[in-house]
Structures are given as structure tokens and as C-alpha cells.
Backbone bond lengths (Angstrom), bond angles and torsions (degrees), N, CA, C in turn:
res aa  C-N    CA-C-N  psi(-1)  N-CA   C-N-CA  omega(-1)  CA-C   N-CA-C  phi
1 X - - - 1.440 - - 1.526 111.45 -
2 X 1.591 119.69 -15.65 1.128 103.74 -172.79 1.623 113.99 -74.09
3 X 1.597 122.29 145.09 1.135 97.79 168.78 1.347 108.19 102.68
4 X 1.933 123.55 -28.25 1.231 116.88 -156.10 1.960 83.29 -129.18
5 X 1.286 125.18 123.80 1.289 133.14 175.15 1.718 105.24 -68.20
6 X 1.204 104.55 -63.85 1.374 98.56 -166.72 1.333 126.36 -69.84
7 X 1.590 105.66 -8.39 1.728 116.11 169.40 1.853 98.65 -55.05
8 X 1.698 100.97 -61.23 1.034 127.78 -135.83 1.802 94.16 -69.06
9 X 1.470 119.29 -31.19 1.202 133.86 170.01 1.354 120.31 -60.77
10 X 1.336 123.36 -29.65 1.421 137.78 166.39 1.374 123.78 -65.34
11 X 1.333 115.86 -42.11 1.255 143.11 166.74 1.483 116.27 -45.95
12 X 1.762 103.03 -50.13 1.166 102.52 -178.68 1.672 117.53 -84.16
13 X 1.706 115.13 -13.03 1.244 116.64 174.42 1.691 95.40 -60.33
14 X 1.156 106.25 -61.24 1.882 101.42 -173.14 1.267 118.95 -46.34
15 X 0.977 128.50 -20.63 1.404 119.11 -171.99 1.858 95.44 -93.50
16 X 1.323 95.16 -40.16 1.432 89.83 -158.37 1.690 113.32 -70.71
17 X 1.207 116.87 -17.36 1.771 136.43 157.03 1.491 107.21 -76.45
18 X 1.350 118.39 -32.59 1.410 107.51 -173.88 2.018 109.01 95.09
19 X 0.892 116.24 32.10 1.520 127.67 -158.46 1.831 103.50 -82.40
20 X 0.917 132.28 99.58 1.619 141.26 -135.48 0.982 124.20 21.58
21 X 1.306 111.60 53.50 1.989 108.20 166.57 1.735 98.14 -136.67
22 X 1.391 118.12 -178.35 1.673 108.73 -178.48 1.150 105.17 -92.82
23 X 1.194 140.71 32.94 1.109 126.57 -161.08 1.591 103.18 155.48
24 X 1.896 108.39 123.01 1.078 125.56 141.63 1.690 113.64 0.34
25 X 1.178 136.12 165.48 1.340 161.79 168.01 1.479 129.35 -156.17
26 X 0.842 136.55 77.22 1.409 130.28 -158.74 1.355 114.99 -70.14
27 X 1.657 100.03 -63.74 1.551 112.67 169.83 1.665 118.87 -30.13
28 X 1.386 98.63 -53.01 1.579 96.61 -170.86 1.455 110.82 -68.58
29 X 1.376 119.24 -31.95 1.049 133.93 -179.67 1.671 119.25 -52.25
30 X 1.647 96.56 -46.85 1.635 118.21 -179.20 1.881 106.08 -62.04
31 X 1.485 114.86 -31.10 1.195 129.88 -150.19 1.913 85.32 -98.34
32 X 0.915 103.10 -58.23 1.967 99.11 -165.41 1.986 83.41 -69.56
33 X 1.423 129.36 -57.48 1.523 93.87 176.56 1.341 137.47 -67.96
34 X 1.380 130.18 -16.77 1.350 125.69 137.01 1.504 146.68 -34.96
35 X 1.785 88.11 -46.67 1.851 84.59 154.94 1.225 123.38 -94.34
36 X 1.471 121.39 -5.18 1.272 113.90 161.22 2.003 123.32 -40.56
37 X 1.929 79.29 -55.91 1.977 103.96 -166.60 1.770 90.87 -52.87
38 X 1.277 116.22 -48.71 1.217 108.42 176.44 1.872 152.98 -37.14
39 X 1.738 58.39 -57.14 1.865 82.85 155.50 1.778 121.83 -72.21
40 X 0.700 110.22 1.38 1.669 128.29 -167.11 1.405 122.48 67.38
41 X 1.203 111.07 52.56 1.678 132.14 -171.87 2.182 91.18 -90.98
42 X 1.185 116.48 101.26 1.110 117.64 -173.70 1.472 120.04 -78.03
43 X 1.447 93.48 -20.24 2.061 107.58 165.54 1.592 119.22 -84.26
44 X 1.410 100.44 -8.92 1.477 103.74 -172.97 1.540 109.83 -71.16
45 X 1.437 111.27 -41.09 1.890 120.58 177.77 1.493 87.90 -60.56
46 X 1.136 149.11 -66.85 1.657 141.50 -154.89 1.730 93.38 -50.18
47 X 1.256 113.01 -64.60 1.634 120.76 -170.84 1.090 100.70 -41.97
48 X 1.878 115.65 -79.86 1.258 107.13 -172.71 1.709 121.42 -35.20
49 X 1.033 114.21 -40.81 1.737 109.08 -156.33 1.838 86.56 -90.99
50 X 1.358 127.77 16.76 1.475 114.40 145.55 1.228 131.59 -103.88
51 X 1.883 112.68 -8.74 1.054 111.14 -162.58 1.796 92.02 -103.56
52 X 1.647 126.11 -10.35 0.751 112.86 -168.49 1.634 118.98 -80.06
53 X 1.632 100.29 -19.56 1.207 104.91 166.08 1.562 134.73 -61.44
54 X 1.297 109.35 8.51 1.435 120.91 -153.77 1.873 100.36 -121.12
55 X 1.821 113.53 -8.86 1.097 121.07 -130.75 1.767 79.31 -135.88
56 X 1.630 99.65 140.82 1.594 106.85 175.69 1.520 111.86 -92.20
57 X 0.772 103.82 147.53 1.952 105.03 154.44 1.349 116.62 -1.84
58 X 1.355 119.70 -87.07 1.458 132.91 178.31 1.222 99.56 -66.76
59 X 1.166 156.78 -74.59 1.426 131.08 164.29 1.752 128.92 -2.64
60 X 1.199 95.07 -55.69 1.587 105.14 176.12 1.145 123.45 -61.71
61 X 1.810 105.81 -37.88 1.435 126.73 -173.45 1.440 103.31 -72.70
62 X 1.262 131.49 -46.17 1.508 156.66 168.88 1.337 97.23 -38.38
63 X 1.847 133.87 -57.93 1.296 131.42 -143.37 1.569 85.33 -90.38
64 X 1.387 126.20 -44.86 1.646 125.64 178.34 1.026 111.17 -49.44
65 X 1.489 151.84 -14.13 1.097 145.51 -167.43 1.696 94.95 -97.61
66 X 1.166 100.53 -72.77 1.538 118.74 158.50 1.677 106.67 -3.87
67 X 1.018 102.63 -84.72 1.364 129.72 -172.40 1.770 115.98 -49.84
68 X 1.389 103.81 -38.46 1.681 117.18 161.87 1.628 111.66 -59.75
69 X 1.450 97.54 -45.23 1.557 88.21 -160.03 1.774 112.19 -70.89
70 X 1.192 96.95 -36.52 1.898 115.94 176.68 1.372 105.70 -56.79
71 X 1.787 115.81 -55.97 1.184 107.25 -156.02 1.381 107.22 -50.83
72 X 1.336 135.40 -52.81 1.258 147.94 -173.08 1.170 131.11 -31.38
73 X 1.817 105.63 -54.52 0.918 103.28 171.46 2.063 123.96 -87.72
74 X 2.018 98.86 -7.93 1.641 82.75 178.21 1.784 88.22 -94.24
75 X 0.720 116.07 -62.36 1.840 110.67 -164.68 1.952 111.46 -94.33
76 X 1.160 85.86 93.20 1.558 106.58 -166.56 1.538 108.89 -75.79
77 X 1.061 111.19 -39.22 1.640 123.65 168.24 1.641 120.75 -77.92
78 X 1.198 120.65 -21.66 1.295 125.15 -171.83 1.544 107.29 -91.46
């Protein structure tokens, strides 16, 4: 996935339905479509801004952290 937006956008549909796990994930969800948008995944901003509605405060705050630690190591320049 690194490197590849639209993997990384898929990823976050599963989590964010819950698609073999017990349970929904939002955070992770917020975090793989964030680095999607990054990567230049142009469906990933639509996702994100649906899943965020679904997502609390600390949730959000949770996926930003998330989202720091990954970016780094997939998009090192960005």
C-alpha cells in the first residue's frame, strides 16, 4: 500500500464498514483516507468528509496522531 492511493483508500472503506473485523474502526479509517488524499487519491477527500461525520472529537484527535506517524514513513517528502 505504500505509495499506492487507491490501495490505501480501500483500506479505509474496510475499516470504516467494518469489512472482516468485529467492528467498525473509524480512526483507522480517517488515517488510510487521509493518506490516501495525500497521495492524490481524489475520492479519498469525498470519503474522508463522510466518515468524519460519523467520528467524535477525540476520535479525530486519535486519527491525527495516527496519521503523523504513517505519513512519514509512506510519503517522506510530502
Amino acid at each position: 500500500m505504500k505509495g499506492h492511493p487507491g490501495a490505501q483508500s480501500g483500506v479505509g472503506w474496510y475499516y470504516e464498514v467494518g469489512r472482516g473485523m468485529p467492528a467498525p474502526d473509524l480512526v483507522r479509517a480517517y488515517m488510510w483516507y487521509t493518506l490516501s488524499a495525500i497521495g492524490g487519491d481524489p475520492d479519498a477527500a469525498i470519503s474522508l468528509e463522510e466518515v468524519v461525520k460519523k467520528m467524535t472529537g477525540d476520535e479525530i484527535e486519535k486519527a491525527h496522531v495516527l496519521v503523523g506517524d504513517y505519513k512519514v514513513w509512506m510519503y517522506p517528502f510530502r
